[in-house]
C-alpha positions in Angstrom: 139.9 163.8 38.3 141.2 160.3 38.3 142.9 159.4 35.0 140.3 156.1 34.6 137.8 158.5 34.8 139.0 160.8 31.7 139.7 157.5 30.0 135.8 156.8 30.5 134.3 160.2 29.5 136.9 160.5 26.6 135.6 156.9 25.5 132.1 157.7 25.7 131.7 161.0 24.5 134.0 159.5 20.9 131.6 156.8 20.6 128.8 158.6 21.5 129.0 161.4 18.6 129.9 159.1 16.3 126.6 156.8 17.2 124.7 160.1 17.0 125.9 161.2 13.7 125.6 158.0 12.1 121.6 157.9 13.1 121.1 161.3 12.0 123.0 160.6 8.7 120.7 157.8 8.2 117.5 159.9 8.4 118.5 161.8 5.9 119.8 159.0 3.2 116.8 158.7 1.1 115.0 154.9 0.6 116.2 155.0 -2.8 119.9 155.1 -2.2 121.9 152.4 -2.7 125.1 151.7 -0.3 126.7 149.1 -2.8 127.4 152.0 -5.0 130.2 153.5 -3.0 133.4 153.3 -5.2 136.0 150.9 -5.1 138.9 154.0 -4.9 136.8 155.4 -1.9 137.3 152.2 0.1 140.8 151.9 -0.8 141.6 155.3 0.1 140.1 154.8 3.7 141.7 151.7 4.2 145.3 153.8 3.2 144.0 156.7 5.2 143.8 154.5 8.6 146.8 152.4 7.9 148.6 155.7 7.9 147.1 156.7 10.7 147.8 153.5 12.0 151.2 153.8 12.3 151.3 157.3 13.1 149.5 156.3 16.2 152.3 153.2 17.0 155.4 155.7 16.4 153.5 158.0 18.7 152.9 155.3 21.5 156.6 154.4 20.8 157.8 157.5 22.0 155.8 158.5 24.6 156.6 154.9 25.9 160.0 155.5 25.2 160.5 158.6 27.1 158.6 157.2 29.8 161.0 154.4 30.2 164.1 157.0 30.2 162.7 159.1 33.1 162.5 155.7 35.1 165.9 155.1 34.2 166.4 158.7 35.1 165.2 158.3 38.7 167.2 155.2 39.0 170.8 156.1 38.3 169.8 159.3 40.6 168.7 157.5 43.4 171.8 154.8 43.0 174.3 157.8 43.3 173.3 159.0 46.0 173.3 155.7 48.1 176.9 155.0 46.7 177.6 158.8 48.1 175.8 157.6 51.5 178.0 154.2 51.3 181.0 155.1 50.5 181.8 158.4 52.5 181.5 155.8 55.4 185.7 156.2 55.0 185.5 159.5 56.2 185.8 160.6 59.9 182.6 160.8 61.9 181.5 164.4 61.7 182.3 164.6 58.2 180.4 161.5 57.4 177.8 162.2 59.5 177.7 165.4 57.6 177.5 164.7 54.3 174.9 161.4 55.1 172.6 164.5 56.5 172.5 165.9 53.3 172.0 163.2 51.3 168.8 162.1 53.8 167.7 165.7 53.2 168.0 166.2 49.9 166.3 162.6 48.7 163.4 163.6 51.6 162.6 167.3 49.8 162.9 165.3 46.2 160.3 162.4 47.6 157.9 164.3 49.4 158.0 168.1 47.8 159.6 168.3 44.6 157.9 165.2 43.3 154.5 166.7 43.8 155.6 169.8 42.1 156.7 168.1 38.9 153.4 166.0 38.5 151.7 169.9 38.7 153.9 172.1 37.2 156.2 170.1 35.4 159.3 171.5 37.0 161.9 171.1 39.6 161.8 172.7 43.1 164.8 175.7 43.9 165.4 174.1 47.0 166.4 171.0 45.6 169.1 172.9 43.4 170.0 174.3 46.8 170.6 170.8 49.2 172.5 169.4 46.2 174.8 172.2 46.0 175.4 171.9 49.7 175.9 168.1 49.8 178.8 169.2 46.5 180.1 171.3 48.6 180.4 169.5 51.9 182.0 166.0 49.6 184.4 168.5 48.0 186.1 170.8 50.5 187.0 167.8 52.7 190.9 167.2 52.0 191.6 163.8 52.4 194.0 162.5 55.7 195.3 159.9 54.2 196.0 157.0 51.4 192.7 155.4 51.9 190.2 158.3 52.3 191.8 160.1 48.9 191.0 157.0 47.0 187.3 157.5 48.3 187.8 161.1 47.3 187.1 160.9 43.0 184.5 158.2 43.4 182.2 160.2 45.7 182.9 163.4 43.6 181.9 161.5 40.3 178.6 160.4 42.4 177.7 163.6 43.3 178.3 165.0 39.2 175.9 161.8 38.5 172.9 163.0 40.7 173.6 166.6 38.9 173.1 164.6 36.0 170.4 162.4 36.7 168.6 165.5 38.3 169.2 167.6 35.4 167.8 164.8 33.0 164.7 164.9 35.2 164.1 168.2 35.4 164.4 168.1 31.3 162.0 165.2 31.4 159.1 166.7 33.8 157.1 168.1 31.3 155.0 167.0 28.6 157.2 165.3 25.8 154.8 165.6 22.8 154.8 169.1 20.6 151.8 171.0 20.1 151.7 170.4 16.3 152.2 166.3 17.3 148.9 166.4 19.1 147.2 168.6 16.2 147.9 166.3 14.0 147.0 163.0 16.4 143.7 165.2 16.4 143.0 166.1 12.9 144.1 162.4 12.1 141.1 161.1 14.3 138.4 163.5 13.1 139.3 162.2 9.6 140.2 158.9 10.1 137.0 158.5 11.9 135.0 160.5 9.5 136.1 159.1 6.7 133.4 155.9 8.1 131.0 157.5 7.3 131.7 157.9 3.4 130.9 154.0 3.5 126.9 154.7 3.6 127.4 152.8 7.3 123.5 151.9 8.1 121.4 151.5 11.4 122.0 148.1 11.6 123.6 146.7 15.1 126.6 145.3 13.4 127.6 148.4 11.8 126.5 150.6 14.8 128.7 148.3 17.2 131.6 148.3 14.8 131.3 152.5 14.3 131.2 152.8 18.1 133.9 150.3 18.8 136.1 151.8 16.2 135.8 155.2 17.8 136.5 153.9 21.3 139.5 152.6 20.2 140.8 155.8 18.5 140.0 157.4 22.1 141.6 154.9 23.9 144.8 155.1 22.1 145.0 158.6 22.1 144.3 158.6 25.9 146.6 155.9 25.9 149.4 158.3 24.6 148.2 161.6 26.6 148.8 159.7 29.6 152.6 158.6 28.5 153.3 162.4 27.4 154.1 163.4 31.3 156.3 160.8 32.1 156.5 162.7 36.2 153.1 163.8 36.2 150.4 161.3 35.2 148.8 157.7 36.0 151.2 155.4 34.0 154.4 158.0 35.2 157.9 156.9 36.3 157.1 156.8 40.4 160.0 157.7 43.5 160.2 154.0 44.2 164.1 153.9 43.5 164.6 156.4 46.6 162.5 154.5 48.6 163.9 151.3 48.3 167.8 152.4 48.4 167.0 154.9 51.7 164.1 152.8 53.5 164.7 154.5 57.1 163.7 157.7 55.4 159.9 156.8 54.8 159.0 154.0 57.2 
């Protein structure tokens, strides 16, 4: 299911219970009662109540957009090592450079096309990749430089291939969600309450106060979707993307 559509049911359904409970509520207010009467420490407490939440929400948002931003990054630096790997073995003598670019075209293929699909499902990385970047180590390292000019290529393509390790590492730590389980209860139970707590206003049938109840709730879905969508920062609509590897190894995916 596309993620617009979860936006759309989550939006509905929020405002949709609140709009039901705030007409049943009113049936059972009696003609009598008086909605002025509400206490002046009961509005101040829900206008405390969703400021708090307020900001609990933004510091939430903050981090899921934060994280997002640092798996882009991520993907990046990966995909910038391994072209300098690909550019700079050009030193080397044919069959060795030949070689190692093989490797290189092999492992960012399984990353773009396999392992990428893998993260978005299970939020994990692929064996095989461990396995190609092990063998493009291996084939950079056991080379033993002929001369003056290839051993000064020698560090710099062996500090490349530690920064994909890195980078790939950093992803694979980043491929899941980011958000604890007691985050999200408490992004929950904040809703329910903050939205609740509305109702201890004596909110009546009228269209103002049924747009502004139903609007209200909307947004508090929308946020929260906003958020669940940031939490898989591999695996979700607003998600870091492969568009580093495709624009530093073009030839690859034409």
């Amino acid at each position: 299911m596309k993620d617009w559509i979860v936006l759309a049911i989550a939006m509905a359904a929020a405002c949709a219970v609140v709009l039901t409970i705030v007409v049943v509520n009113h049936r059972r207010i009696r003609e009598d009662d008086d909605p002025s009467q509400t206490p002046d420490v009961m509005e101040y407490m829900t206008m405390m109540m969703g400021v708090v939440y307020a900001i609990v929400l933004g510091l939430a948002i903050a981090g899921v957009w934060e994280a997002r931003g640092a798996a882009s990054d991520t993907v990046r630096q990966e995909a910038q090592a391994l072209h300098e790997v690909n550019e700079r073995v050009q030193v080397y003598p044919a069959p060795v450079r030949e070689r190692v670019r093989a490797d290189v075209d092999a492992y960012v293929t399984y990353v773009v096309h396999s392992e990428w699909h893998r993260m978005e499902v299970k939020g994990e990385l692929g064996d095989k990749g461990t396995v190609l970047l092990d063998r493009l180590r291996r084939d950079v390292t056991d080379y033993r430089p002929a001369d003056d000019h290839e051993a000064q290529a020698y560090q710099p393509l062996v500090d490349q291939v530690a920064a994909v390790d890195e980078a790939r590492t950093t992803r694979g730590q980043g491929a899941g969600a980011t958000m604890p389980g007691v985050v999200w209860f408490g992004l929950i139970t904040g809703a329910v309450v903050t939205v609740g707590l509305i109702f201890t206003l004596q909110i009546r049938r009228t269209g103002r106060e049924l747009l502004l109840a139903g609007l209200f709730s909307v947004l508090i879905a929308f946020l929260l979707f906003l958020i669940w969508d940031f939490d898989a920062p591999f695996g979700r609509g607003l998600s870091a993307t492969a568009a580093p590897f495709h624009d530093l190894f073009p030839e690859l995916f034409d």
